[in-house]
C-alpha positions in Angstrom: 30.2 -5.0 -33.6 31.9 -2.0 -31.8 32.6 -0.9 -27.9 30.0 1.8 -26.5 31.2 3.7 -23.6 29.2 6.4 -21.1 29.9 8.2 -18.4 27.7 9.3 -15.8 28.2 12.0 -12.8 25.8 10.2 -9.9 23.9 12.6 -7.6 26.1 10.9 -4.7 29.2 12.9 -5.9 30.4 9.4 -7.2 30.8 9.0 -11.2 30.1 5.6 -13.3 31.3 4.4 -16.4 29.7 1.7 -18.5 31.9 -0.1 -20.8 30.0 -2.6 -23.6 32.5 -4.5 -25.6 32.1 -7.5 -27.7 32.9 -11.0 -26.6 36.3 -11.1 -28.0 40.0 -10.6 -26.4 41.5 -7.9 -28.5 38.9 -5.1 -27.1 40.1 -5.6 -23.4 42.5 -3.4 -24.0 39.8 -1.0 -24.0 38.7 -2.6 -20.8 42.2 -1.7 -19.5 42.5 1.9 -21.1 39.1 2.8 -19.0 40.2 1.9 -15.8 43.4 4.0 -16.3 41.4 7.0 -17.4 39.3 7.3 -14.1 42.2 6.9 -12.2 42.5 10.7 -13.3 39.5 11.7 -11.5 40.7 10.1 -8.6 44.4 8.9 -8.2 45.1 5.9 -7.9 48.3 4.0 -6.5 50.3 2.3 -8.7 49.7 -0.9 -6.8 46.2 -0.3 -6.7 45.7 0.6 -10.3 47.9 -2.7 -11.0 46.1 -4.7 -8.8 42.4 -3.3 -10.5 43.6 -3.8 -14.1 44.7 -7.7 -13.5 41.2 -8.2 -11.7 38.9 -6.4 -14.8 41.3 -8.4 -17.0 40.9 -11.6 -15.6 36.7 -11.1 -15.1 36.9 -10.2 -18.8 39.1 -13.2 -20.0 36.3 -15.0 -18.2 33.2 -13.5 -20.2 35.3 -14.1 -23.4 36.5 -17.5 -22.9 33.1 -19.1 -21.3 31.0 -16.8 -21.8 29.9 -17.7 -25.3 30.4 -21.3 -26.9 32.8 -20.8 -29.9 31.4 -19.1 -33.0 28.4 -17.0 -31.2 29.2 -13.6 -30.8 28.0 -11.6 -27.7 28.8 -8.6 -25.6 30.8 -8.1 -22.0 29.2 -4.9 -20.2 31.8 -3.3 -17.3 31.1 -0.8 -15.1 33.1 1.4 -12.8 31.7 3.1 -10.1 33.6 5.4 -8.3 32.6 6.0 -5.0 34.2 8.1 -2.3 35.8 5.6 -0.7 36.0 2.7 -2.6 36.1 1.4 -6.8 33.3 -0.7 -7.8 33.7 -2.9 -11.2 31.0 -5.3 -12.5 31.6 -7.3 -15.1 28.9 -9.9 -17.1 27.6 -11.6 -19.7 24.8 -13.0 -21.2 26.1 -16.4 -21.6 25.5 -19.6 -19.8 26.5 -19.1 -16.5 28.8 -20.8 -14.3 29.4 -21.7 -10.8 32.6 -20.0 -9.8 35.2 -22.9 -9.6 36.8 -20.4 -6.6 34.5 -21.1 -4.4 35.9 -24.6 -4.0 37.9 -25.3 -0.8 40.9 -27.4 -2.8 42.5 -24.0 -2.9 46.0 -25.8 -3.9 45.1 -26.8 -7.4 42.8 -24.6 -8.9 41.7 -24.7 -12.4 42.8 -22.4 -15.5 38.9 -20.6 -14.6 39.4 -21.1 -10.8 42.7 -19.5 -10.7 41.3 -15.9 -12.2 38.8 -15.8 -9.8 41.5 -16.4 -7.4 43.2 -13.7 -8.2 40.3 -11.6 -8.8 39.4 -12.3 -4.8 43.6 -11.8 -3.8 43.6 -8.2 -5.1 39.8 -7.0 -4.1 38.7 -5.7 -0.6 35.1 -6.9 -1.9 34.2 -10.0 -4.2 30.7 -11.8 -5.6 29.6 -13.7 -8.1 26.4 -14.9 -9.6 23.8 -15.0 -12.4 23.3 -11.5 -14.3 20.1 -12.4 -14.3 18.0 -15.6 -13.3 19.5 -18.9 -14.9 21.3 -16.8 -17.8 24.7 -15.2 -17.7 27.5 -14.0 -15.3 28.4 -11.2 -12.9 31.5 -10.6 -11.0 31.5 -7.9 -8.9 34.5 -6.4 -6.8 35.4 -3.8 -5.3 39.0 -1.7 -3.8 39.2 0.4 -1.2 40.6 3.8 -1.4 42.9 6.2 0.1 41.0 9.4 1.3 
């Protein structure tokens, strides 16, 4: 199993990237590399760039620790969309699902999963989470403002 990438100019002026790379921690790296990459079509801070590459690595560290139960092998898709004022990433499975343990209200002991999500919601502007699809998989969604 490999990583498939492509890019795609959007008739809003915005460009996507779609990112599919299997279920396992040694290709978010390549989740990482991506992210750095568009920040050359449109700069980036440093903060912001940091911020966006511990939020994509946390909603991938989610997909490959729960998404799968141990020895099936499956697939995280990201995409970035870069919009004009603002970077979009999506991240999901096709796993089981679960119910964000962030949305709890005991905010002072989160869990291992709780505390990415956490973090995930600290560094975005924008933040959701559901089913990819009805009662199968997971999505995270956020999103950063930018600087015009």
């Amino acid at each position: 199993m490999s990583a498939h990438a492509q890019f795609a100019p959007e008739a809003s002026g915005g460009s996507s990237v779609h990112l599919t790379i299997p279920a396992k921690a040694e290709y978010i790296a390549l989740v990482r590399l991506a992210l750095s990459g568009l920040s050359r079509l449109r700069p980036l801070s440093e903060e912001t760039l940091g911020d966006l590459k511990l939020a994509v690595t946390e909603a991938c560290s989610n997909s490959v620790r729960h998404g799968y139960s141990e020895g099936d092998e499956g697939v995280v898709d990201v995409v970035y969309e870069l919009q004009s004022d603002r970077l979009v990433i999506e991240v999901a499975d096709d796993g089981p699902g679960f119910t964000p343990a962030g949305e709890r209200t005991d905010e002072d002991s989160p869990t291992e999963g709780g505390l990415g999500i956490a973090i995930i919601r600290a560094v975005s502007d924008e933040f959701e989470a559901g089913e990819r699809r009805p009662g199968r998989g997971s999505r995270l969604r956020f999103a950063k403002f930018l600087d015009r």
